[in-house]
Structure formats: C-alpha cells, structure tokens
N, C-alpha and C positions, 0 to 999 in steps of 0.2 A: 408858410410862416407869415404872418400879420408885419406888412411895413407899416405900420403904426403904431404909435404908443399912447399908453392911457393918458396920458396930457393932451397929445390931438380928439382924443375920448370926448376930454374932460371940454376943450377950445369947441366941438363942434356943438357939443350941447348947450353950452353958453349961446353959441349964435343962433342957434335952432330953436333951441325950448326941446327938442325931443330925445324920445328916449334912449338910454344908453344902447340897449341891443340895436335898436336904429338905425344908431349912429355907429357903433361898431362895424353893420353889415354896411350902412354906405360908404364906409373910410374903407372899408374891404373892396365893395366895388368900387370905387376911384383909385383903388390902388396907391390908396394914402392921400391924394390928392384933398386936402381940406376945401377948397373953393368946390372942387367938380362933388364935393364931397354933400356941401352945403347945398348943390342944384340938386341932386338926388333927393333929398331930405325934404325940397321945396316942391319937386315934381308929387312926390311919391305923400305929398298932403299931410304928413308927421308933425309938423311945426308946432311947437305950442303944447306937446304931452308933459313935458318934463314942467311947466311951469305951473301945472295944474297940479303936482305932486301934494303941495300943500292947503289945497282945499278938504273939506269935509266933505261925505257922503253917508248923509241918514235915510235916502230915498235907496230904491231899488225892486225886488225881486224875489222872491223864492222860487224856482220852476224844478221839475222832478221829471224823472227819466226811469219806469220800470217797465223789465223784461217784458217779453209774451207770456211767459209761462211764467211770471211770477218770481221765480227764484234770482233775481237781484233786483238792487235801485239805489237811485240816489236823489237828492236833495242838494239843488245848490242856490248857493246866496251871492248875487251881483248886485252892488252897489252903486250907486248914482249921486250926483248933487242933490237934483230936482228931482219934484215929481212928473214932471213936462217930459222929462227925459224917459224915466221910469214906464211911462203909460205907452213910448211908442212904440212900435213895430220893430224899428231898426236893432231896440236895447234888448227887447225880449228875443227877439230871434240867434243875436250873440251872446244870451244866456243860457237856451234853449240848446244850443251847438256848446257850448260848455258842459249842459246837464250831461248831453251824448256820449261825448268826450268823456268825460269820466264816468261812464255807464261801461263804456269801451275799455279804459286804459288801468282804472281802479288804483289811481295814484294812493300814497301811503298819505300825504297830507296835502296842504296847499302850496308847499314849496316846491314837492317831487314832480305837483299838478301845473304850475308854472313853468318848469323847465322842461315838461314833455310837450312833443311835437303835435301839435291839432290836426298842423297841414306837412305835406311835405317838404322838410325846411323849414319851418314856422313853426316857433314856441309856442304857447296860453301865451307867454308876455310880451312876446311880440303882437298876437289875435289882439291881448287887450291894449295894448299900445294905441293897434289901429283903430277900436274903437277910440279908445278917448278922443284922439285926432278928428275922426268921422265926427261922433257925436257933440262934442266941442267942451265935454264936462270929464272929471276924473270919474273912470270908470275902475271898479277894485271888485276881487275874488277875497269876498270875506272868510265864507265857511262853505265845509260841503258833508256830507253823512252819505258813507257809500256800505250797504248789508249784503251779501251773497252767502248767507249760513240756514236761508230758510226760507218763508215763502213771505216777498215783502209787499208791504203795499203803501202807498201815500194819500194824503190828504192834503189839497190845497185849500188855504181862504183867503179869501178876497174881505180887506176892509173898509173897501170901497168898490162902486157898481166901477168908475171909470181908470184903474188902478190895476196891474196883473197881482196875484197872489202876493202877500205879506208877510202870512205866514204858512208854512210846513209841515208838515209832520211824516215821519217815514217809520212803521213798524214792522218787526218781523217776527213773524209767529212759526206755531212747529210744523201746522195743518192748513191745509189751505180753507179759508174762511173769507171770503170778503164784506160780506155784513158784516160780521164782528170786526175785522180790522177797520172799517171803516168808523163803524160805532166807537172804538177804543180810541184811533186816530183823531177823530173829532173830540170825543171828550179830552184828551191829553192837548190839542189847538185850545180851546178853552181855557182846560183848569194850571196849566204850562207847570206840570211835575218835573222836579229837579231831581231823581231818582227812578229808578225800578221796583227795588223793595228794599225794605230798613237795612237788608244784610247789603247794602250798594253804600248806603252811607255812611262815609269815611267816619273812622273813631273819633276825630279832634272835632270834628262836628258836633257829632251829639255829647260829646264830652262839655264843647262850647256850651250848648244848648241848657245842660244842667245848671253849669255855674250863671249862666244868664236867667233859669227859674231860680232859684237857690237866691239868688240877689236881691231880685225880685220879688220871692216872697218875704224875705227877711225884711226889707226892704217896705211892706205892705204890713207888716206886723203881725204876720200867722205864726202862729204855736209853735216852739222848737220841735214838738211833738209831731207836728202834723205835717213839719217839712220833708220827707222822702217820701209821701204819697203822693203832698204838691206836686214836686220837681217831678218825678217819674209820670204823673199825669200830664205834665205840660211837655216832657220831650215826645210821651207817646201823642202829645196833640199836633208837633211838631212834624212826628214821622209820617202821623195821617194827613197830612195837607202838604208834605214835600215827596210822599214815596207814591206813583200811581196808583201799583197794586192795590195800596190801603184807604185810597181817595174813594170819596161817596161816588158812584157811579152817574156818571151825567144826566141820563136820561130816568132814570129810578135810584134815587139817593137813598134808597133803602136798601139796597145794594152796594157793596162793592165793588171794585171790576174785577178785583181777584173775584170775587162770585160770580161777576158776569163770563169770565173766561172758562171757569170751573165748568158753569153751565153748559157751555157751548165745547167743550170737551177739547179746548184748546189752551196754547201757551203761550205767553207773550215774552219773547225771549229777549228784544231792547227794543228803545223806540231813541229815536231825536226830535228833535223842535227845533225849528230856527225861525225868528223873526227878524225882519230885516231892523238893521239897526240897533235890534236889542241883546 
C-alpha cells in the first residue's frame, strides 16, 4: 500500500515540473520521503515534463509499422513543438518503438495505448514522459490506425527532403496487391478522402449538405422548378470529392479507383490518413 497521498503527488510536481506517474513511482521508491523523493526525480533527469503540459505541438511524425506477411499495421502520430525536434534521431526512433508497440499490443484506442506497458514496468506514459524530459519539448500520442482484418499496407510522405514522413496513409484490401495498394495509398495521401463510399456517410451529413445547396441555389436565383436536380447534383458532387471510392482516380482521372480496384480484381475494405497536426 502507497505511504503517500495525492497531495505529496500533487507538492512533488510543483517542485519538480515532472510527471505525475514520476512522481508517483519516485514517492514510491522514497517510500513517501518527499525530499529523497525530489533527488530521485533530479537523478533520474524527469524535471521539467509537467511544465511543458501546456505547450503546443503542430510539428512531429507519422511512422508505420506493418507485418512480414502483410496481414496487420499501423500508423502512428507523435507530436513535437519543433520541427528541430521532429527531424532528429532520437524523436523518430521513440516513435518508431511506439509504432512497434502497438503493432505488438493492438490497444483499443490511445488511452488503453498509454496505460499499457512498452517496457517491463514502464507505461507509453511513463516512455513518453521520458522522452519529453530527454528531448526537452512536449512530446504527445496524437492518433494511431491499427488493421489486422486483411492484407494491409502503408504509404508514407515526406513534405519535406529534411523532415520524417508528415503524412500516412494505411490500407487494407481483401487480396494481396501491393501496386494497387500503393497506387490507391498515395492517391488517398493526396486527394485526403473523408470517407470510403457514400453508404460511410453519416445521414445528418448529406442531409447537411442539401439544405446547404437548397440555400444556395435559392439563394443564386435558380427556378423553384430546377431546384431538386440542383441540390441532388451538388450533394452527388459532394459525395464524389469526400467518398474515395467515387474520386477521379489520381493517376488517370478518367477513372475511378472504384474502376481502378475493380480492374485489379481487388477491394478496398478501409483506409486511414493521418497528417500530423491536422
């Protein structure tokens, strides 16, 4: 049982800057002792995480982590202040051991992924703890997209030469295909579809989307006559630039990628995107 109470929690983070589990585990090993509590925390180079809580971080990361054999992956997003920070070694490699990690553990979300153990003993929020501290900026587990229902694959880009990947992309199809995942991956990094096909997209949406042409043509003066051709042409203009399936195919816009997938005697069962920051 903990000789300590949340108030010595609460006194050692004030004097430390670092973070609660920390500080938890050094009031544990000092066996409540606040001061030996405090040289723990100084040794063990923590100082200064908890006051970095209220910074921003638009810089950071996407790195991806898939099977030998294809059949799982993920996609994860670590965030940074800087881009200084972002470009080194140190940031990427404890992004890269997070991708692992949840390639390994297949948390339900980022919370289940924060409280599981990376190391023996050691959370994700203690791991990213000791980054902040190391790297001396708020380090955060934004998002992550983990697929094992088929055969998955990733695309990374770079939107810059001196920068790791920005953005993500992770698909998962029925056949194994890596050209086409790759072709479909990049054009979805590109065209960034908010959907898989019109049946993905929530009713209040295109419901939205009507009464926003409907307004709008009314609005522009078209013919009470000619408004349910308007509006139904603009939500299906809607669906083709938010649903992939229905997006003009990147590399031959005279296609579809539903055509392009058809082609290739394949399905595209979900995808994610993640861009850092966005």
């Amino acid at each position: 049982m903990a000789n300590f109470t949340a108030a010595d929690v609460k006194k050692l983070r004030e004097l430390t800057g670092a973070g609660m589990m920390d500080c938890k585990k050094a009031l544990d090993e000092a066996e409540g002792n606040l001061e030996k509590a405090v040289e723990i925390v100084r040794v063990k180079g923590l100082k200064g995480v908890a006051k970095r809580e209220s910074r921003t971080t638009e810089n950071g990361a996407v790195v991806s982590a898939i099977a030998d054999d294809y059949t799982s992956g993920v996609i994860v997003e670590l965030k940074c202040e800087t881009d200084f920070v972002a470009k080194g070694e140190k940031f990427v490699a404890v992004a890269e051991a997070l991708a692992a990690h949840v390639a390994k553990s297949a948390p339900a979300d980022v919370e289940a992924l924060m409280a599981s153990e990376i190391e023996a003993g050691k959370t994700v929020q203690a791991y990213v703890d000791e980054a902040n501290a190391t790297l001396g900026e708020k380090i955060v587990v934004d998002r992550f997209a983990y697929f094992a229902d088929g055969l998955v694959y990733a695309y990374m880009h770079r939107t810059a030469a001196d920068l790791p990947p920005q953005v993500g992309v992770l698909v998962e199809l029925d056949k194994a295909n890596a050209e086409v995942a790759k072709d479909i991956a990049q054009h979805i990094a590109a065209f960034a579809p908010k959907y898989l096909s019109r049946e993905d997209i929530p009713a209040d949406i295109l419901e939205n989307e009507r009464r926003v042409a409907e307004a709008t043509a009314r609005e522009e003066g078209k013919p009470e006559a000619a408004l349910p051709k308007i509006i139904e042409g603009r939500v299906t203009g809607f669906v083709k630039e938010n649903s992939v399936l229905e997006q003009a195919f990147a590399k031959d816009n005279k296609k579809t990628v539903q055509k392009v997938l058809d082609e290739a005697g394949v399905t595209l069962k979900r995808f994610a995107r993640i861009r850092v920051g966005a």
